[in-house]
mmCIF file of the C-alpha atoms, coordinates in Angstrom:
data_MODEL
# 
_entry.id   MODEL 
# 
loop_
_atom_site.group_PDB 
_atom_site.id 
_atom_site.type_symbol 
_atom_site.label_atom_id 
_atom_site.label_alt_id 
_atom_site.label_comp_id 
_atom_site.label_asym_id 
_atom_site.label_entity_id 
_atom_site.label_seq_id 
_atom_site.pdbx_PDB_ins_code 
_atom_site.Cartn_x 
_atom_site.Cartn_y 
_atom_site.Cartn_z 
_atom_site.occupancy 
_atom_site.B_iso_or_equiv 
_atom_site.pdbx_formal_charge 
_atom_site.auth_seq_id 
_atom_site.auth_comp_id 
_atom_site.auth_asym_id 
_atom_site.auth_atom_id 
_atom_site.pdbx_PDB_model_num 
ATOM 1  C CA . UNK A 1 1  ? -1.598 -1.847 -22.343 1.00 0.00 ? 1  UNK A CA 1 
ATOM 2  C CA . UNK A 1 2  ? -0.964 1.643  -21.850 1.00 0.00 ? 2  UNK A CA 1 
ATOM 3  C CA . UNK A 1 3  ? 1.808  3.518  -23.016 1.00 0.00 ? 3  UNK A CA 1 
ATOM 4  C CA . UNK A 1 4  ? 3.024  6.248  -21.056 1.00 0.00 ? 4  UNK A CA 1 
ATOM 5  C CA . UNK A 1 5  ? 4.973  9.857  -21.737 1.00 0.00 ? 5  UNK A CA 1 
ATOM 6  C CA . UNK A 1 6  ? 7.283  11.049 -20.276 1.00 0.00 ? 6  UNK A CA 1 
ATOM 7  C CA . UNK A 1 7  ? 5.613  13.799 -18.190 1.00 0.00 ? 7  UNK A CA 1 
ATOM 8  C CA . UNK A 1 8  ? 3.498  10.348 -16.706 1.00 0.00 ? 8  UNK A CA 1 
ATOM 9  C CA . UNK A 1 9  ? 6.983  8.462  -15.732 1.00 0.00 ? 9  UNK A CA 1 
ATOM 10 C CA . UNK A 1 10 ? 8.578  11.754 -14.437 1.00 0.00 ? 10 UNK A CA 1 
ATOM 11 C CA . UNK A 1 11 ? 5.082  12.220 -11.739 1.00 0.00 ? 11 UNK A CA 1 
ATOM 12 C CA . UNK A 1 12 ? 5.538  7.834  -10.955 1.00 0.00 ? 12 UNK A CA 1 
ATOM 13 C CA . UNK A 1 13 ? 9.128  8.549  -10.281 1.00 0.00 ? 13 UNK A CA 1 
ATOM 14 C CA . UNK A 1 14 ? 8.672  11.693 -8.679  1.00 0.00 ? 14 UNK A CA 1 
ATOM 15 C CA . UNK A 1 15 ? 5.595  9.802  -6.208  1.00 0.00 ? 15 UNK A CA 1 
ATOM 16 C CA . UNK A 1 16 ? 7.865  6.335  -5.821  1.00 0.00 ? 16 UNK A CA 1 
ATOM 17 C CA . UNK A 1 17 ? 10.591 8.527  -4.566  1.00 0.00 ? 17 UNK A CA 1 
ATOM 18 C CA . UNK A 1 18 ? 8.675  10.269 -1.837  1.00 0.00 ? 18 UNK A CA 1 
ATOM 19 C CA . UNK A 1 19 ? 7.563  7.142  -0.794  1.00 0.00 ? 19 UNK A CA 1 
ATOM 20 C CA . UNK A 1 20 ? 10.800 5.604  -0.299  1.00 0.00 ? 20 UNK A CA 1 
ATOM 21 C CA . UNK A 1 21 ? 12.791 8.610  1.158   1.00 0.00 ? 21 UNK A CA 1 
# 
């Protein structure tokens, strides 16, 4: 399992956001 930073999480967020909005 792969842990991952916090630059990773920010782009996911960032990506999951735009996808909702």
């Amino acid at each position: 399992m792969h842990v991952i930073n916090w630059g990773e999480f920010a782009t996911c967020q960032c990506r999951y956001n735009n996808l909702i909005t």
